[in-house]
N, C-alpha and C positions, 0 to 999 in steps of 0.2 A: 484396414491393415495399418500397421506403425508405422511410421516414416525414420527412416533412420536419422533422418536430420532432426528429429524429437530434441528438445532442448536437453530428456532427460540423458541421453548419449554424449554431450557437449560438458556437462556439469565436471569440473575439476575435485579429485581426491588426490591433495597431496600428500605428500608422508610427512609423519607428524614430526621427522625430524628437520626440515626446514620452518615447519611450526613455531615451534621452540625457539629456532635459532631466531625468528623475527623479533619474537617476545621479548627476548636475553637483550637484542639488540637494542630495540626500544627503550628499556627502562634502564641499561647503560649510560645510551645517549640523555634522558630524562635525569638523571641523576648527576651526573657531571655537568650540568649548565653550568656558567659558572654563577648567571643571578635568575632567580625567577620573575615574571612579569606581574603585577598587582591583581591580575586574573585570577592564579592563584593563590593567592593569598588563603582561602578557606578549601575546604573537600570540594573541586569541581562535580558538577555530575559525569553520569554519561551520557552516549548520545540522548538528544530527546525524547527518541522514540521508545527508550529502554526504562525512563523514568514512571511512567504511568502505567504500563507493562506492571513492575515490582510493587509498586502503590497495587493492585486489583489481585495479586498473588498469594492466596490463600496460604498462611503460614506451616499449615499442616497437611501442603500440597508435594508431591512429588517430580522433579522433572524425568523427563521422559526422551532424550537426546535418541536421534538413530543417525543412520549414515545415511547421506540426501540417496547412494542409490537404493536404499529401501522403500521405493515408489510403490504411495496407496493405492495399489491396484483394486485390491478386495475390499478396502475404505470407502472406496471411490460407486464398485457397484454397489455395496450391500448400504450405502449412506441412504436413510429411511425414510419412508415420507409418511412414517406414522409419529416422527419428533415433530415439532413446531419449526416453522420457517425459523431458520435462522439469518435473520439481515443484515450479514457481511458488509455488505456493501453500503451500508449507512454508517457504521463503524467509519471508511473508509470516507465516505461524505464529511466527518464531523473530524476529521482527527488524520485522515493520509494515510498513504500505501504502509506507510510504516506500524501501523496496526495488524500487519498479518504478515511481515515478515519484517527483519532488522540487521542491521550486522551493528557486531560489537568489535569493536576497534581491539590488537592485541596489545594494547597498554591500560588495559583494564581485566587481562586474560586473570585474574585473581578475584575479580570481583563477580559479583553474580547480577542478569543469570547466568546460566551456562559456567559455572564458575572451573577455572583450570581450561577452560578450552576459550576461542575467538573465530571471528567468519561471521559468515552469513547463515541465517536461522530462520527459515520458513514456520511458521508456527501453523500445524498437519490441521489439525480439526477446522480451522479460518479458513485454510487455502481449499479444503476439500469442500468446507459448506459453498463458500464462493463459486468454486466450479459448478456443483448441481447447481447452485442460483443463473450460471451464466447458462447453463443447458437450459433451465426449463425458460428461458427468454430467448433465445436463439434457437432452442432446438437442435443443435447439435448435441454431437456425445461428450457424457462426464469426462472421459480421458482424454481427448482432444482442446476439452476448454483447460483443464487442470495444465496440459502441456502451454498455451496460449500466457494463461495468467502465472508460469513460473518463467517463463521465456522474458515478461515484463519487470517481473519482481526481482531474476539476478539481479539483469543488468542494471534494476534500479540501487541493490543494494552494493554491488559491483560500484558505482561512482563510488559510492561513499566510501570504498577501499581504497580507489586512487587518492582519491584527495588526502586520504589520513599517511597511508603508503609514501606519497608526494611530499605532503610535508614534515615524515622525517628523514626524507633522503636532503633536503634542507638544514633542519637540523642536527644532521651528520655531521654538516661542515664545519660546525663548531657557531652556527647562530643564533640567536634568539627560540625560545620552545614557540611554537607555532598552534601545534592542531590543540591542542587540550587549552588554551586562550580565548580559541576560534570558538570551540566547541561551546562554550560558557559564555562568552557573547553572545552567539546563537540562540542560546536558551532565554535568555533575558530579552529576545527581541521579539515582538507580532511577528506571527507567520506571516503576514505579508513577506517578509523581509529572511526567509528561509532561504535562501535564492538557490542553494546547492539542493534543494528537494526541488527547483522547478528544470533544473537541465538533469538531475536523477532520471526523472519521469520522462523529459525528451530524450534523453539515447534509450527508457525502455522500449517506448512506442518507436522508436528506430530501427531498436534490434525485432521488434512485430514484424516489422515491414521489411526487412532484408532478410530475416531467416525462417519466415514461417510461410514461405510462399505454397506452402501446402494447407495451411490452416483460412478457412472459410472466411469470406472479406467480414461476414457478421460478429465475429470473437474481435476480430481489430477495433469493429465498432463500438462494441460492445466499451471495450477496458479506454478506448479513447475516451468515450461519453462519462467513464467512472474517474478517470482523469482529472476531465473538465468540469466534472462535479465535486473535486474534492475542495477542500479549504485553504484558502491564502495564495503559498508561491508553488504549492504544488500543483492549482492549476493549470500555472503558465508552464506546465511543460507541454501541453497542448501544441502550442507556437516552435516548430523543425528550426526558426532559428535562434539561437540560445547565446550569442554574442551580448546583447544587453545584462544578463545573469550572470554571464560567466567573469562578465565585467565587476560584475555587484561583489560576487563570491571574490575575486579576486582583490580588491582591497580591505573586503572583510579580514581575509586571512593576511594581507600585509602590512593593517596597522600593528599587528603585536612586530613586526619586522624591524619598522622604519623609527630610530631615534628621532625627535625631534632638533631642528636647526641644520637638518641634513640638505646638501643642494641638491635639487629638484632632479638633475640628473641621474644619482644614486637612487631615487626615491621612486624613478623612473624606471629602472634597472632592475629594480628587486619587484614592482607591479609586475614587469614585462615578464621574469622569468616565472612569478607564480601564476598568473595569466596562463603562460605554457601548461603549465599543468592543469589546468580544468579543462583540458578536450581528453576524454574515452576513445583510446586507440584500442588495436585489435589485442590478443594473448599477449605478442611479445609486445606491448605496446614502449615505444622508445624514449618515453618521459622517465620511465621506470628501468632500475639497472638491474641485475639479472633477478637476485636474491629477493625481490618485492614485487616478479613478472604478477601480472592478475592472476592466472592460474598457480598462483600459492595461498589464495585465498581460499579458503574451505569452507563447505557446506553445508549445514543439518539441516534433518528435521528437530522440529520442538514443541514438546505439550508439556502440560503440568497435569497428573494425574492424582487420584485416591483410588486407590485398589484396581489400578488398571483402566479407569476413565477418566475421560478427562474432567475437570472442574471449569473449565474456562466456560463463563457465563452466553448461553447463545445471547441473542440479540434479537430478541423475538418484539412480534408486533400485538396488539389485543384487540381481541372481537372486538370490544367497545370502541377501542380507537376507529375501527374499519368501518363502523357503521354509523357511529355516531357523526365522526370528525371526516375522516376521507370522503367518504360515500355521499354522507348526510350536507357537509359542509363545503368544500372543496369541487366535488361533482355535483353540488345542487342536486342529489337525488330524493324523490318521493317515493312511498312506498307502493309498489305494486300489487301485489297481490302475498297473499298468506299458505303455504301447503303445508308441508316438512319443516319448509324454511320460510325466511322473510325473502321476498323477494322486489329491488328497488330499481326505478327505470330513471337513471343517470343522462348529465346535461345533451350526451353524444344521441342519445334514445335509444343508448343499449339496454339490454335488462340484466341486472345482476343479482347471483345467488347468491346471499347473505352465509357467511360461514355457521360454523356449527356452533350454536349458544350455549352449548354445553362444556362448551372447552374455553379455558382464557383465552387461551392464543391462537393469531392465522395456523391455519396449516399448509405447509406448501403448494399444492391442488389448488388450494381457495387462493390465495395471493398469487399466482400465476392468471389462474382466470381473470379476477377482477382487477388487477392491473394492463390484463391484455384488452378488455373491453373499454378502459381509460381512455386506450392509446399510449399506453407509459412501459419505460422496460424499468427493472428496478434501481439501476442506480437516479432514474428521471422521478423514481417516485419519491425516493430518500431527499435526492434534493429539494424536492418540491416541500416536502416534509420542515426540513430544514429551514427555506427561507419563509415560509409562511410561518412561521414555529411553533409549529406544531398544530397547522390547519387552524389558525387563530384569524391570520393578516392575512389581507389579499385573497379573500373568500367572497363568493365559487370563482374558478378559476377563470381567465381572457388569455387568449382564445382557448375555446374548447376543442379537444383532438380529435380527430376519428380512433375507432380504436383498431389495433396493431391485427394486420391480416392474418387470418385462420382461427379471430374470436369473436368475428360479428355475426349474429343472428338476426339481422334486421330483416331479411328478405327484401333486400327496397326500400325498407322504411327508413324515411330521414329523420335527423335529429329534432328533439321535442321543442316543441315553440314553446 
């Protein structure tokens, strides 16, 4: 049964005419500085995560905007398990949550994607593959995990609102332009050093745990582990305490603030109050004055289609990879025996059935089994994938897992000497 506390009953639709006014607002303020910082000097971008999105955007592609409460119910069960696995969550390994959902700041509402509109962008076909991924690993149901993995992705994409929101209630006052400096900084720096994706990520896994006390402790697990698997500072959102990042974040955004030969006091002054701003309060949170509340932030879905499909590339894995590299390399497997299939008895001493040779790609069936016989759930295999690169390094693997309960067939039988 639903739970009313579903994240999808919680999501804000404002009216589009405080939309606008934010927008109007913004490029106002942005236009009347009276000097620009050397940031920029050229076409800033935008956020990061919007940059390699538009680079992979099929030019002869259509977007496909709907209203966030047009929730993939019928996406969700009819999503097929006669397409190839798609590997969401390797995407999300190599590149951050920001791959499957984004907000685009409104001082960019003219540019695309999403062009004439701003907010937060779930991108439908990622978030839907994702969920069946987090089902056929946990075993819970499609629309239970889909509720789990959007409950992480507002809130994550929700920071990035305050902070852009935050600093131009600053530059309201007649200061220095702030976020669009910051933003361009950002870009030029190692993910290491993203610091506002590593406290994004800690209020997501925050709002898990204080609003989803209906949802199964294994979805928590699950998106913690994809968390701690991703790259750089989105990491460390893992770590509930977020004082050291909010620290980083906050002199990020106040070097474009602070002139130089300023006394230390001042310089102290403008840290502390933009400091204030990188904690995620509740709705009316009180950093934010009425006109910039979080619930003015708006929410789509987003695909890019041709003739009503989407184009966006799955993320698929290949027979060859699975047998050759994972299987062959990684799990030290040898081959056991020959029927239908190949079939090969891995380091654990499980036995596993080789996919079907006839198709390039896993199909979801196959990659559920044989990563549950591992012992791996899939974002543990993507990482694994990743740091060995590509089952090259660090081959077969120490230590060896047992594999994940309700895929072992051993009867008793221990793992192969």
């Amino acid at each position: 049964m639903e739970q009313m506390n579903s994240i999808r009953h919680r999501l804000p639709t404002p009216g589009r005419g405080i939309l606008s006014e934010i927008a109007s607002a913004a490029a106002h303020i942005e236009k009347n500085q009276p000097t620009q910082p050397p940031a920029l000097e050229d076409e800033e971008p935008l956020d990061t995560s919007t940059e390699p999105l538009l680079r992979d955007m099929p030019t002869d592609s259509e977007e496909s905007i709907r209203d966030v409460s047009d929730w993939p119910i019928n996406e969700l069960a009819n999503n097929s398990d006669s397409e190839p696995y798609d590997g969401v969550a390797g995407r999300v390994v190599e590149s951050g949550l920001d791959c499957i959902a984004f907000y685009k700041s409104f001082r960019h509402v003219h540019s695309r994607p999403a062009q004439g509109r701003w907010g937060i962008f779930f991108i439908r076909p990622r978030c839907i593959s994702l969920a069946a991924d987090m089902a056929a690993s946990t075993g819970e149901g499609r629309s239970v995990c889909l509720d789990a993995l959007i409950e992480l992705l507002y809130t994550h994409e929700l920071y990035h609102y305050k902070i852009d929101a935050y600093c131009l209630q600053i530059e309201s006052s007649g200061g220095s332009l702030l976020y669009k400096p910051y933003r361009k900084l950002v870009s030029r720096l190692p993910i290491q050093e993203w610091h506002e994706e590593s406290v994004a990520n800690a209020y997501g896994l925050a709002a898990l745990r204080r609003n989803c006390g209906h949802l199964p402790r294994s979805l928590h697990d699950f998106l913690r582990l994809l968390v701690a698997s991703s790259p750089g500072a989105y990491a460390c959102g893992v770590h509930e305490h977020q004082h050291g990042w909010k620290d980083a974040l906050a002199r990020q955004v106040a070097s474009f603030f602070s002139p130089p030969h300023q006394p230390s006091s001042v310089n102290s002054l403008i840290f502390s109050t933009i400091r204030a701003g990188t904690n995620l309060g509740n709705p009316n949170d009180q950093n934010l004055g009425a006109m910039l509340r979080l619930h003015h932030c708006p929410v789509y879905w987003i695909d890019w289609v041709r003739g009503k499909r989407s184009v966006l590339t799955p993320y698929t894995i290949s027979v060859r990879e699975v047998e050759r590299d994972f299987v062959g390399r990684y799990l030290a497997g040898i081959p056991d025996h020959t029927s239908d299939h190949e079939f090969y008895r891995i380091d654990n001493g499980e036995k596993i059935k080789m996919p079907n040779p006839h198709n390039p790609d896993v199909m979801p069936w196959e990659f559920k089994n044989i990563i549950g016989k591992a012992g791996m759930s899939s974002p543990e295999f993507h990482l694994a994938r990743h740091q060995t690169s590509g089952w090259k390094k660090n081959v077969p693997r120490d230590p060896v897992l047992p594999p994940r309960q309700g895929f072992s067939d051993l009867m008793g039988r221990g793992p192969k000497k």
